[in-house]
N, C-alpha and C positions, 0 to 999 in steps of 0.2 A: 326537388329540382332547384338549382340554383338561376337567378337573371341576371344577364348582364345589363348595363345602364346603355350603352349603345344599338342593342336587340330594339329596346323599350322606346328610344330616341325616337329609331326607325320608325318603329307605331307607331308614335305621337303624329309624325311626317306625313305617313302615307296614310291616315285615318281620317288628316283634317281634326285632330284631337286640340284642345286649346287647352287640356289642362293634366297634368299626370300625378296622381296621388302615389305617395310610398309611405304606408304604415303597418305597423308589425300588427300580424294576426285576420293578416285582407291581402290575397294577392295583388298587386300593383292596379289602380284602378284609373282608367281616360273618362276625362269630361269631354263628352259627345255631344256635342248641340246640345248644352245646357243637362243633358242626362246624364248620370255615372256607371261607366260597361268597369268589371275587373272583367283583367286579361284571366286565361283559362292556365289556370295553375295550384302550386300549394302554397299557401298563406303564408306571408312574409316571416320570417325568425328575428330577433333582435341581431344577431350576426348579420341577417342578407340587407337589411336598412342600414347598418355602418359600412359593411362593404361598401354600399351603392353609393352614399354620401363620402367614402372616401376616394370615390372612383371620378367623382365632376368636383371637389372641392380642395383648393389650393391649402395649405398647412395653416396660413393665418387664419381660413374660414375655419377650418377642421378645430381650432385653436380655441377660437369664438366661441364654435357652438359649443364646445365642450364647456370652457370656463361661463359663459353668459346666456347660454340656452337657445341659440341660434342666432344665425346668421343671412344676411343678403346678400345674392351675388348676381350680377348675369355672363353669363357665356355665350362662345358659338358653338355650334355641332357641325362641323367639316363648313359646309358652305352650302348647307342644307335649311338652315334654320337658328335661329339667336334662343335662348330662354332664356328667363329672370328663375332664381331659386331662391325657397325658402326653406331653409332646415333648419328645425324647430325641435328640440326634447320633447316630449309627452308620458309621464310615468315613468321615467328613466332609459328610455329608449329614444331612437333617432328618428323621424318622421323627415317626409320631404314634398315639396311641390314643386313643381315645375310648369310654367308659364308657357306657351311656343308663342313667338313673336315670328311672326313669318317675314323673310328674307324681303318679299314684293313689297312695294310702298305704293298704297292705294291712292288713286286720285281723288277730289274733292269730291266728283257724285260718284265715286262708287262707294263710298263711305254713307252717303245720302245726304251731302250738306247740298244747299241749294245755290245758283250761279251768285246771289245776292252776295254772299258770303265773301267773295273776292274783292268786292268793293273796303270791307273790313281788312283786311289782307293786304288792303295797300294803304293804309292808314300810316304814317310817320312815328306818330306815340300814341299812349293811350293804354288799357288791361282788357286783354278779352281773356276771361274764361270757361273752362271746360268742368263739367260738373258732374257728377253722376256715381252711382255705388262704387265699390269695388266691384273689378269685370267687366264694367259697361263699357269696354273698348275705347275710355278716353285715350287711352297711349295713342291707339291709330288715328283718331280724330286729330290728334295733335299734332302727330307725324306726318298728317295726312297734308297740314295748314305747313306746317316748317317747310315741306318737301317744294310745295306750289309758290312759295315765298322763295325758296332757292332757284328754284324755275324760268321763276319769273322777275324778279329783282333783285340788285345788286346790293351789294350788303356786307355785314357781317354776324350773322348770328351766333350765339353762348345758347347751348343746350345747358342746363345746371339739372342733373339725375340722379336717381338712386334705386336700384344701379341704370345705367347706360340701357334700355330696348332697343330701338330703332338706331341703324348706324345712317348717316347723313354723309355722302360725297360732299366733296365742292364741288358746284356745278355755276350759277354766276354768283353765288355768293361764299364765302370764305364762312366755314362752319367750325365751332370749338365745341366741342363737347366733355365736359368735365364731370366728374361721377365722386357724388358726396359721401366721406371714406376711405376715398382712393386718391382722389388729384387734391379733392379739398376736403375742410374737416364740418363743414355743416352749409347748407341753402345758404341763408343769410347772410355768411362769409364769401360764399360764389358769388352772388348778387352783387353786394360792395365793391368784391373785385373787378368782378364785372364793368362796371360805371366807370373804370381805368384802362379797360381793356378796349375802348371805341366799338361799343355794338351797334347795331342797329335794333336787332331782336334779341331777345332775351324769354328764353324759356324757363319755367322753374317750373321741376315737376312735380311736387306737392307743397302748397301751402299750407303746413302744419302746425305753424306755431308764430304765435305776435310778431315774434322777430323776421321771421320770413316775412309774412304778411306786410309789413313796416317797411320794409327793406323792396319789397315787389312795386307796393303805391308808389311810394316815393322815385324807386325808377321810370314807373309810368307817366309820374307828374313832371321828370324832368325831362322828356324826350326820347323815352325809347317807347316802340312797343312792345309789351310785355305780354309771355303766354303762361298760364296760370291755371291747377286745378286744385275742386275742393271736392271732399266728397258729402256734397248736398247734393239736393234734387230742387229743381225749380229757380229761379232770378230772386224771387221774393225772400227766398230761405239762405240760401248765399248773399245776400248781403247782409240780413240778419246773422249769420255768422261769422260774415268780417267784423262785423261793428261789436257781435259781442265776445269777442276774442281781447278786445281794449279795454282798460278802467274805465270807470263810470268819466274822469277827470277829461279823458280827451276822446270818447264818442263823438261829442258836436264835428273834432277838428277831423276825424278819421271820415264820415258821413259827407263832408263837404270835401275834403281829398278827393272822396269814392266817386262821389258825384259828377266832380271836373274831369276825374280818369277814365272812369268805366265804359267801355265801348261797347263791348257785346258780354250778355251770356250763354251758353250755350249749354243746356242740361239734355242729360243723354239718359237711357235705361237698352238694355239689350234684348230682343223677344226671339222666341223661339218663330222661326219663319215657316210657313208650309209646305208641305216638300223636303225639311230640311235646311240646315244649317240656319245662322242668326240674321238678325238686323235689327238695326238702332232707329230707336225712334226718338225724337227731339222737340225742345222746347228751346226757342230760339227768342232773344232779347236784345233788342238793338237798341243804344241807350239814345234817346230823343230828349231837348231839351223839357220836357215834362216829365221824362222818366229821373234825368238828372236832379228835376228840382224834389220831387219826390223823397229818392235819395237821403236830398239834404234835409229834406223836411222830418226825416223820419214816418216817414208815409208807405214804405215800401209792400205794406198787406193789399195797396193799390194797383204795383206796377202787373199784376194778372189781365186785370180789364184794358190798360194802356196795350199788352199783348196782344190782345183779341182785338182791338183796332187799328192794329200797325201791320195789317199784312203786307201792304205796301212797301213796306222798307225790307219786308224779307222774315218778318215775326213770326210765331206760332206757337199756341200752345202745346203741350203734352199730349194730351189729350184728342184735341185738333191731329194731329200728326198722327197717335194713335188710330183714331176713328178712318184717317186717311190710308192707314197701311191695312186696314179689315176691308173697307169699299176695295180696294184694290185686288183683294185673295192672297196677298204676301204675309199677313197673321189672323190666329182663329178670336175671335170675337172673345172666346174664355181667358187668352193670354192676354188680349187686349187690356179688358178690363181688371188683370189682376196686377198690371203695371203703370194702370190709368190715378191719376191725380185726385179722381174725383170720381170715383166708381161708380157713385150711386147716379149722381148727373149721366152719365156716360150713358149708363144700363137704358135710362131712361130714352135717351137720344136713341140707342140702338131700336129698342123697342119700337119706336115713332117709325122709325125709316124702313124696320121688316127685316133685321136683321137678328136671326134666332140666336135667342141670347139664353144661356146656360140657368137653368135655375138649382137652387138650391137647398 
């Protein structure tokens, strides 16, 4: 049997599927609530993976992947849904992924950021970032924050992507959204332009490399605020990864930049929910002038416990937040703990409170 790519589309749509595998010698397989279903067929050919990548890929990606082993792109599917693609070689054949970015733009708590969070949101300049694996739904958290900031004040935000996910109306703020590749030739080059183009906001959607990074602070320090991810986990570990991204030569100067800039972090993980489908659990850090001096102190294996005493401003651990979505019935105790920061602490806490916790 042969499949076509818009049959496949459909499933991903009507399934609630967030992820759709194409690899030769596996029929096409959806990421279901974090599980992998293949659809009911016969095993992909090296012919039916180049069809299908020729069927959603424009000549220059076709071009890419051939000559440099893959390529990024995102699309839309009618007015159904957007997806990001990765088509990638493997053995000399064509492999694919597809992402669904769903059309809806979630509000702040249906994503689960908490009301605090707004007050961030209206900040003038400053870096708040988002943090978390691949998969943990920072796009929508982010999208979630652009969307409430066009909502609610006037403005001009720069999306800077790769590629483009979430499309952004103008609604009271004038929105540009530029896709690195296509409008520009790297982050770091959008950024600079940026600083000419009168933002207000300024998103970059991954900080990858010194230059981006360099290029992000320094907008943060001159007035705009900046939105930002990495893929750490936790406040403490992201800035240990900005800082060691710098020569030995100018850590001191990057640490006291970070310091004066840094507004929030926000580190995410995705869990399997009960019932079905996900949610995000978070670790949220609001930078206080003790967290800032920290910071610069090179103290940051501290800013955990500064966490745990700052609920007040809207803080929380991992962990905390974890513990919080198990008391509630929305994840199981075993997923809990297998996304938890601190497993063994965790186990422990569960244990105390009467919550049957998984042995092994």
């Amino acid at each position: 049997m042969s499949y076509e790519m818009n049959e496949l589309l459909d499933l991903m749509v009507d399934q609630g599927s967030s992820d759709l595998h194409i690899q030769v010698g596996q029929p096409p397989t959806l990421r279901l609530h974090g599980g992998m279903v293949p659809v009911e067929g016969d095993p992909l050919k090296p012919e039916d993976t180049e069809a299908l990548m020729m069927s959603i890929a424009s000549e220059v990606h076709q071009e890419r992947a051939k000559t440099k082993g893959g390529t990024d792109f995102g699309f839309a599917f009618m007015d159904k849904a957007r997806f990001r693609v990765s088509i990638m070689k493997a053995k000399g054949n064509y492999g694919i992924v597809l992402r669904q970015i769903p059309n809806k733009m979630f509000g702040l708590r249906e994503v689960g950021l908490p009301e605090k969070i707004k007050e961030l949101l209206c900040r003038p300049r400053g870096l708040i970032l988002v943090t978390g694996p691949t998969g943990s739904g920072k796009s929508t958290t982010l999208a979630s924050m652009i969307n409430w900031i066009n909502e609610n004040r006037d403005g001009h935000i720069i999306t800077i992507e790769d590629p483009i996910e979430y499309y952004h109306e103008h609604k009271r703020c004038l929105v540009t959204q530029r896709e690195v590749g296509n409008d520009v030739a790297s982050f770091a080059d959008a950024i600079r332009g940026a600083l000419r183009q009168d933002p207000d906001v300024i998103l970059v959607g991954e900080m990858r490399d010194l230059e981006t990074i360099e290029a992000a602070v320094t907008a943060a320090e001159t007035g705009h605020l900046v939105f930002g991810t990495l893929h750490t986990t936790g406040a403490a570990r992201t800035v240990d990864r900005i800082v060691d991204a710098f020569p030995a030569s100018t850590k001191d100067q990057i640490r006291t930049q970070l310091g004066s800039s840094i507004i929030s972090v926000i580190s995410q993980v995705l869990c399997k929910k009960i019932g079905g489908g996900r949610i995000a659990s978070y670790e949220i850090m609001v930078a206080t002038s003790a967290i800032q001096a920290l910071i610069r102190e090179n103290k940051s294996y501290r800013i955990a416990s500064d966490i745990q005493t700052g609920s007040a401003l809207g803080m929380i651990t991992l962990d905390a937040h974890l513990m919080s979505l198990v008391n509630r019935g929305l994840v199981h105790a075993e997923e809990a703990l297998e996304k938890a920061a601190m497993p063994k602490e965790m186990r422990e806490k569960m244990l105390a409170s009467g919550i049957d916790v998984p042995t092994y």
